[in-house]
C-alpha positions as CSV (number, residue, x, y, z in Angstrom):
1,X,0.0,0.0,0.0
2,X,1.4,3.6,-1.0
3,X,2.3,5.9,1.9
4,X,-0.3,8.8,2.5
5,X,0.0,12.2,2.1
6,X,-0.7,14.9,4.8
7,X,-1.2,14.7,8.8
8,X,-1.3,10.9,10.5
9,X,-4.1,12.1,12.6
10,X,-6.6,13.4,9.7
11,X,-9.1,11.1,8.0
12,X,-7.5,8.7,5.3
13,X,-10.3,10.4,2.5
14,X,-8.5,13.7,3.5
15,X,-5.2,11.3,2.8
16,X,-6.1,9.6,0.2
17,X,-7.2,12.6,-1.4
18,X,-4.0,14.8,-1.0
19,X,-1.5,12.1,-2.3
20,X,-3.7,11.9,-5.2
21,X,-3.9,16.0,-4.9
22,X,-0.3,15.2,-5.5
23,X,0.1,12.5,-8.1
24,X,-2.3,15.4,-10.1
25,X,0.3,18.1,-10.0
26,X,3.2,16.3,-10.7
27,X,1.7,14.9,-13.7
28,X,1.5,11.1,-12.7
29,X,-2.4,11.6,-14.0
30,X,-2.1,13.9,-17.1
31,X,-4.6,16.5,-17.6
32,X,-7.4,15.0,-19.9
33,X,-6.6,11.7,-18.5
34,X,-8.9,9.3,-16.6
35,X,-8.3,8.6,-13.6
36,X,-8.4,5.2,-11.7
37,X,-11.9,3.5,-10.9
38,X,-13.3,3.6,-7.5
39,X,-12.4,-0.2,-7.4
40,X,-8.9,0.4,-8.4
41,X,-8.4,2.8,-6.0
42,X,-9.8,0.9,-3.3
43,X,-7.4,-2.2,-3.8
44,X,-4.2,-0.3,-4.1
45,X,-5.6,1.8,-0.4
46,X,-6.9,-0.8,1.1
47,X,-10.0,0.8,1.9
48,X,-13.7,0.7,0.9
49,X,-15.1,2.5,-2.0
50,X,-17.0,5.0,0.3
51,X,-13.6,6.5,1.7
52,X,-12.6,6.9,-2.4
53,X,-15.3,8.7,-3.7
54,X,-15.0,11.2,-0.3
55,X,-11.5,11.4,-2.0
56,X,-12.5,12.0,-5.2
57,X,-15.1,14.6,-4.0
58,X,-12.9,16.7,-2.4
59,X,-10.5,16.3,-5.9
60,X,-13.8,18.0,-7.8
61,X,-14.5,20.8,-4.9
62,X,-10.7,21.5,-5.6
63,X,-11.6,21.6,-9.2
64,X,-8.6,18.8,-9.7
65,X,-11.4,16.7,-12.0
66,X,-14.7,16.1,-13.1
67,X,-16.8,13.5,-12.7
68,X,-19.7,12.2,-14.8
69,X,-21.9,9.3,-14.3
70,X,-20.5,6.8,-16.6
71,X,-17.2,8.1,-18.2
72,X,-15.4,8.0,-15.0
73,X,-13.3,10.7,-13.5
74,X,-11.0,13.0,-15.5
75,X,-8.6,15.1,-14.4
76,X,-8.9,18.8,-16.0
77,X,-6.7,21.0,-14.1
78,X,-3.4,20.2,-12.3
79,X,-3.7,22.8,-9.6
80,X,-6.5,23.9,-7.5
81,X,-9.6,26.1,-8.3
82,X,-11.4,27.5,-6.2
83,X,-14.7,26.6,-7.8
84,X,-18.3,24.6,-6.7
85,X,-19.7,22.6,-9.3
86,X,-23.1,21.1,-9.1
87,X,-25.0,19.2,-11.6
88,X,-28.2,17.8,-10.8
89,X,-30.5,15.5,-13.0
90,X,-33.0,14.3,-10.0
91,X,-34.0,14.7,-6.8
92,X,-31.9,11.4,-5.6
93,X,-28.9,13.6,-7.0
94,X,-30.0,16.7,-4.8
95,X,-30.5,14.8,-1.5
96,X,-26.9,13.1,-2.0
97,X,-25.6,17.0,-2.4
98,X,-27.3,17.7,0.8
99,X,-25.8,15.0,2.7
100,X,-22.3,15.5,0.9
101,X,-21.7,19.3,2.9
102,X,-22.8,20.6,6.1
103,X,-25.5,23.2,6.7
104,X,-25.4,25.7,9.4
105,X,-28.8,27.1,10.7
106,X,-28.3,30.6,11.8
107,X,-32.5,31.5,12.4
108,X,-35.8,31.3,11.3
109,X,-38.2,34.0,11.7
110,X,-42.2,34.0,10.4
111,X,-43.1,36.9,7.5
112,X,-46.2,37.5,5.6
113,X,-44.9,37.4,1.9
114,X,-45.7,40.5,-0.7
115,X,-46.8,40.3,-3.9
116,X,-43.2,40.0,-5.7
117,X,-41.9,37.6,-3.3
118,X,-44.8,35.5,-3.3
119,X,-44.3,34.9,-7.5
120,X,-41.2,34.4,-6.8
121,X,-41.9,31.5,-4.2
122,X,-45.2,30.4,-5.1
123,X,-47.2,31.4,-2.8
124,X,-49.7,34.1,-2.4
125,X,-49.7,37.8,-1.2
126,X,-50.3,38.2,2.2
127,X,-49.7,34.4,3.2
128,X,-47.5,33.8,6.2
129,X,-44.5,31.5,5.5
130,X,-41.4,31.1,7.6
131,X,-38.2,32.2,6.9
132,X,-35.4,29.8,7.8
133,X,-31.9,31.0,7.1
134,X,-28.7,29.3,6.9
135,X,-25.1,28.5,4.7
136,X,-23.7,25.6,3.1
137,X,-20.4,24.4,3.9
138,X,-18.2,21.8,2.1
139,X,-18.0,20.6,5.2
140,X,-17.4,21.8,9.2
141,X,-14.2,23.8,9.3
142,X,-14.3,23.8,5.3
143,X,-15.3,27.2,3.1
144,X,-18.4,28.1,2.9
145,X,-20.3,27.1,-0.4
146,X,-23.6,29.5,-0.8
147,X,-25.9,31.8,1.7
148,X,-29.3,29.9,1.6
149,X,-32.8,31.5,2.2
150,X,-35.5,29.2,2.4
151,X,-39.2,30.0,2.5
152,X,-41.7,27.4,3.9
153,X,-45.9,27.4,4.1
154,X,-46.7,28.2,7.6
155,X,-48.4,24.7,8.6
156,X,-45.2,23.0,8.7
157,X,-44.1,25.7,11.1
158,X,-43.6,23.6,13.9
159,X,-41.1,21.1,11.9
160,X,-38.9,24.3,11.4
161,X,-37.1,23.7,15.0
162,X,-36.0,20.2,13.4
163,X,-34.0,21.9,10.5
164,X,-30.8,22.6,12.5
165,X,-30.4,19.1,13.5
166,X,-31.2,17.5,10.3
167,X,-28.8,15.9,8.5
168,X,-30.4,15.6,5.2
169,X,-31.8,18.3,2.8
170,X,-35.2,20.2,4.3
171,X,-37.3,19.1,1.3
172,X,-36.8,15.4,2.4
173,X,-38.0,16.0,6.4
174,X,-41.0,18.1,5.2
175,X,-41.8,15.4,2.7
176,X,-42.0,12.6,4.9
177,X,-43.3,14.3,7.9
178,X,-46.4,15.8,5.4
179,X,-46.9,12.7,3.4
180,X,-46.6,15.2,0.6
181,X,-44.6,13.7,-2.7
182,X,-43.1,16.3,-4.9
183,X,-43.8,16.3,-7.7
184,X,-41.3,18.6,-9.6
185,X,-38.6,20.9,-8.8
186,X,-38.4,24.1,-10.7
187,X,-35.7,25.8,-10.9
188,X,-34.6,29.6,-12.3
189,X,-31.0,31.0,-11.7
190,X,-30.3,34.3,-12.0
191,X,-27.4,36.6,-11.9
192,X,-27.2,39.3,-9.9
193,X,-25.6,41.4,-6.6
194,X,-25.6,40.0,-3.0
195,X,-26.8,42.6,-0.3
196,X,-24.5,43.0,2.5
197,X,-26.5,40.7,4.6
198,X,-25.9,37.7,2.0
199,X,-22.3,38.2,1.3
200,X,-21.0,39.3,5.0
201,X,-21.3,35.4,6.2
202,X,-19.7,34.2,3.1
203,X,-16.5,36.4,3.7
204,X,-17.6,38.6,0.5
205,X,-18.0,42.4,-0.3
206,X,-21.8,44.0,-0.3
207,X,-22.5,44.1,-4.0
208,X,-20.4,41.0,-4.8
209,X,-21.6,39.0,-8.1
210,X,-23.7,36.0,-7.5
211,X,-25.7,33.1,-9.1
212,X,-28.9,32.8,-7.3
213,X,-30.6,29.8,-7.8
214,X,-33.9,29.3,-6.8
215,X,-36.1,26.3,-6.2
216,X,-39.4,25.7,-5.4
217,X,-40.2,21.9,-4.4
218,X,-43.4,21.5,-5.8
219,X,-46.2,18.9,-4.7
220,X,-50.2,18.2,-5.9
221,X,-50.8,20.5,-3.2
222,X,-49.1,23.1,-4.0
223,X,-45.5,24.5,-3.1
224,X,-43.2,22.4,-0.3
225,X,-40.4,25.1,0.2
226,X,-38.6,27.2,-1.5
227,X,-35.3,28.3,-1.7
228,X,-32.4,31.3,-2.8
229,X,-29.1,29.7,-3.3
230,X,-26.7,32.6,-2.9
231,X,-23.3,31.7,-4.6
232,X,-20.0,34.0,-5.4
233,X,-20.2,34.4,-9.4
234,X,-16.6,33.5,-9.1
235,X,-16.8,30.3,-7.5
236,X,-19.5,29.0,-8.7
237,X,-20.2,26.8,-12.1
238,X,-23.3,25.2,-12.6
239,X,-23.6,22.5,-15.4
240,X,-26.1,20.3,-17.3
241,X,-26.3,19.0,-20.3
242,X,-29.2,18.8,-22.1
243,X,-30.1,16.0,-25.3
244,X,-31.4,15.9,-28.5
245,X,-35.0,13.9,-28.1
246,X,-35.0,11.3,-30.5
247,X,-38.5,10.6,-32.5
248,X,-40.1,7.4,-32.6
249,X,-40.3,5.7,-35.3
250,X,-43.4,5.8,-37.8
């Protein structure tokens, strides 16, 4: 087995990943190149595949490589970025980017919505919702990822309490809690300037550019929660890719 990068004491993904950090920028992996599998990994570490795709995370936070289901991971970039990529093709895909960083509740506090917020949202003028702010993290001690705002309906006010301790995304405890199934998720993003009380807990400047992405989980029943992803324009790249449909055949 190779010898690990990086302090004894910290967690072999944090190991793994920094002699692979390593192998990266001295050119052992090309850029453009694949990299190992998961299961290759794992035999010459010894360890399972869980601790190598934590690894290989943190190699795609740093911008190192980029990963796509199904053409494996290839390296793009042989020295950091300071970039957060997300893709998302279903809601499986947004719960596992919930549970892959670390959310810090700072407060919640209830508001009756105005006209522009509440097309926005989905809601209606003069409803009262809750207002439950917090930030992503990649994870605790990490950087901070985005400033989120989230607006929920006021009958699941008394789950709000539960969002600080939750591990998983707040679209998934409302969910099973309501009985609710959502349906959708709609999604705009928009660029655009973060007010000083959006950009102070991120570390950033009043006025710094931002994506903001907004969701609104959507059920029969109407709207779940909603939510303002605040992100630095500059670290922030958000991808899909979208297919030609194919016609059946006459």
């Amino acid at each position: 087995m190779p010898d690990l990068a990086g302090d004894d004491a910290a967690p072999r993904y944090q190991r793994i990943h920094r002699t692979l950090a390593d192998r990266i920028e001295a050119g052992v992996y090309p850029i453009g190149s694949l990299m190992p599998t998961e299961t290759e990994l794992g035999q010459e570490f010894s360890t399972s595949r869980f601790t190598v795709r934590e690894a290989l995370r943190c190699l795609t936070e740093n911008g190192y490589v980029e990963r796509r289901q199904g053409m494996g991971t290839r390296v793009v970039s042989a020295q950091p970025q300071v970039r957060y990529y997300q893709s998302f093709e279903s809601l499986r895909e947004l719960f596992q980017g919930a549970i892959d960083t670390y959310m810090v509740v700072l407060g919640h506090q209830p508001l009756v919505i105005d006209e522009p917020l509440a097309q926005r949202i989905g809601g209606k003028a003069g409803e009262r919702w809750i207002r439950v702010d917090g930030v992503r993290w990649t994870e605790p001690g990490g950087r901070p990822i985005s400033y989120i705002e989230s607006f929920v309906p006021e009958r699941f006010e008394a789950l709000v309490p539960s969002f600080s301790s939750h591990s998983g995304p707040f679209f998934d405890l409302l969910e099973r809690h309501s009985g609710l199934t959502i349906e959708e998720v709609q999604q705009e993003i928009r660029a655009t300037l973060m007010p000083a009380e959006i950009s102070h807990p991120l570390g950033l400047p009043a006025g710094a550019p931002s994506l903001q992405l907004l969701r609104r989980y959507v059920t029969d029943s109407g709207v779940l929660i909603a939510s303002f992803n605040w992100h630095s324009a500059s670290q922030m790249t958000y991808k899909m890719r979208i297919r030609r449909g194919r016609q059946s055949p006459e």
